[in-house]
N, C-alpha and C positions, 0 to 999 in steps of 0.2 A: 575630875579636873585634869589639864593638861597642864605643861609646860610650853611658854611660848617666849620671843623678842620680839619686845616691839623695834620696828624698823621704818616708821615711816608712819605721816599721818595726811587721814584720808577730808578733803573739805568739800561742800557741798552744799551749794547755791541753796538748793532748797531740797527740805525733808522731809517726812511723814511727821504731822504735827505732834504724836508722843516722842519722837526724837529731837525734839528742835531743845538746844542749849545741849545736847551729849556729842560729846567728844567722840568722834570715830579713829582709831588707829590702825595702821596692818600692822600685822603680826607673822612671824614664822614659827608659824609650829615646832617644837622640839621634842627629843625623848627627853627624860632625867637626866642621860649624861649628856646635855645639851647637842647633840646632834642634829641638824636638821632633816625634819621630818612632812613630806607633801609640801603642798604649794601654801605662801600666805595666803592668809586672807584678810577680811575687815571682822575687828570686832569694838561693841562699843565699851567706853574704858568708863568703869565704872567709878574708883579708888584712884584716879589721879595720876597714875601711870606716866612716865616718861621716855623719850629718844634711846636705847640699847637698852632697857630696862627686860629683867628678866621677873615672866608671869605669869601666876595661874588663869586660866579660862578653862567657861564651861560653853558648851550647845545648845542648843534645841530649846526647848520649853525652859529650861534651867535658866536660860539666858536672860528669856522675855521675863523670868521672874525676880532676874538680879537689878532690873531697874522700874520694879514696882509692877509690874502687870498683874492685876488680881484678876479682874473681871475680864471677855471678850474685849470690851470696849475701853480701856487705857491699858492692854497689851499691845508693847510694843512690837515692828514685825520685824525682829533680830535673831539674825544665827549662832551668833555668839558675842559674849560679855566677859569682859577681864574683870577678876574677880581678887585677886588680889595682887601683891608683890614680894616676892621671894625676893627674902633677902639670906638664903644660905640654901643647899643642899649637902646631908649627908646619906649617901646612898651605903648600909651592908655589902658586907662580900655574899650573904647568901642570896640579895632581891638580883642581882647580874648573872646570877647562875639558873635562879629561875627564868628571867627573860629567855635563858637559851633554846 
């Protein structure tokens, strides 16, 4: 799981029919100490997320299974899914010293 902001939400006439009624948001990636980290991107919001909200997302396969994809045929074709909402971080002095 990452740390991400939502910053902005993404609309869209029309979707691939397992996405129709999900919410698409961008997001900017961050580290834990909220830094900005690469480019936003789109992910679909699973848990209701809102405008500055700060959140976890996952990728790839993780993604397509955070909005029910079981089988080939009602996976959805998503790169990433907000998964939930931080509501605190307390980061140790020893997890910053690892990062180095």
């Amino acid at each position: 799981m990452q740390a991400a902001k939502v910053i902005g939400r993404v609309v869209a006439s029309r979707k691939y029919e397992t996405l129709e009624g999900v919410k698409l948001l961008l997001i900017q990636p961050l580290t834990w100490e909220k830094a900005p980290q690469g480019d936003p991107i789109v992910a679909a919001d699973t848990v209701g997320s809102g405008a500055n909200e700060l959140v976890f997302w996952v990728a790839a396969r993780e993604a397509a299974v955070a909005l029910g994809g079981i089988s080939l045929k009602d996976t959805p074709p998503i790169d990433a899914a907000i998964v939930g909402i931080v509501d605190g971080i307390n980061l140790q002095d020893w997890t910053r010293e690892l990062s180095k």
